[in-house]
N, C-alpha and C positions, 0 to 999 in steps of 0.2 A: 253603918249606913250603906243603904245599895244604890249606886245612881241605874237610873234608870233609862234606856234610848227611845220609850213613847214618853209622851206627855201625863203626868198626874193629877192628876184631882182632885185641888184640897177644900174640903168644905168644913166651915165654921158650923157647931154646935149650937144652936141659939135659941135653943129651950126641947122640951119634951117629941115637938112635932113641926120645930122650923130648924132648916139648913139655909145655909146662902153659901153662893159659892167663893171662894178665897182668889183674892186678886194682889198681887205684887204692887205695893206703894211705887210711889213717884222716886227716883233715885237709888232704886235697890238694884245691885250688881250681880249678875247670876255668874258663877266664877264658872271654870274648865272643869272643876272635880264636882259642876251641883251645886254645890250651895253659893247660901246667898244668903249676902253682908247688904250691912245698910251703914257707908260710910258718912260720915259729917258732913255736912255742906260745906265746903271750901277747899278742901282738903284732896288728895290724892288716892282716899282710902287705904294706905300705907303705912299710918299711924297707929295699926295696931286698936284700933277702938270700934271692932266690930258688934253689931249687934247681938248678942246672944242670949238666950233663956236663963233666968237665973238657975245654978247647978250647972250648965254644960260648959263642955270645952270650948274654945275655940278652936275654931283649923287656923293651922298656920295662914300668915299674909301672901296672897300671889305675889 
């Protein structure tokens, strides 16, 4: 994965001939290296219980 120093543009697929653009949930942490976790409500995001796509890694916890 390449971070990137402009802003990206992620747009949802949403049939043949609709895009919408992609927006960051309530609560999501955008980390130093780029990504971005979406930790538990209550919790410190610490715990190792990042969001991620079934099949991928996770990155290690800041």
């Amino acid at each position: 994965m390449t971070t990137h120093d402009a802003p990206v543009t992620v747009l949802h697929i949403m049939g043949s001939h609709r895009v919408e653009p992609a927006h960051l949930t309530a609560g999501a942490v955008i980390r130093p290296d780029g990504t971005i976790v979406h930790p538990d409500a209550g919790d410190a995001g610490d715990a190792g219980d990042d969001a991620t796509a079934p099949g991928a890694t996770a990155p290690p916890n800041a």
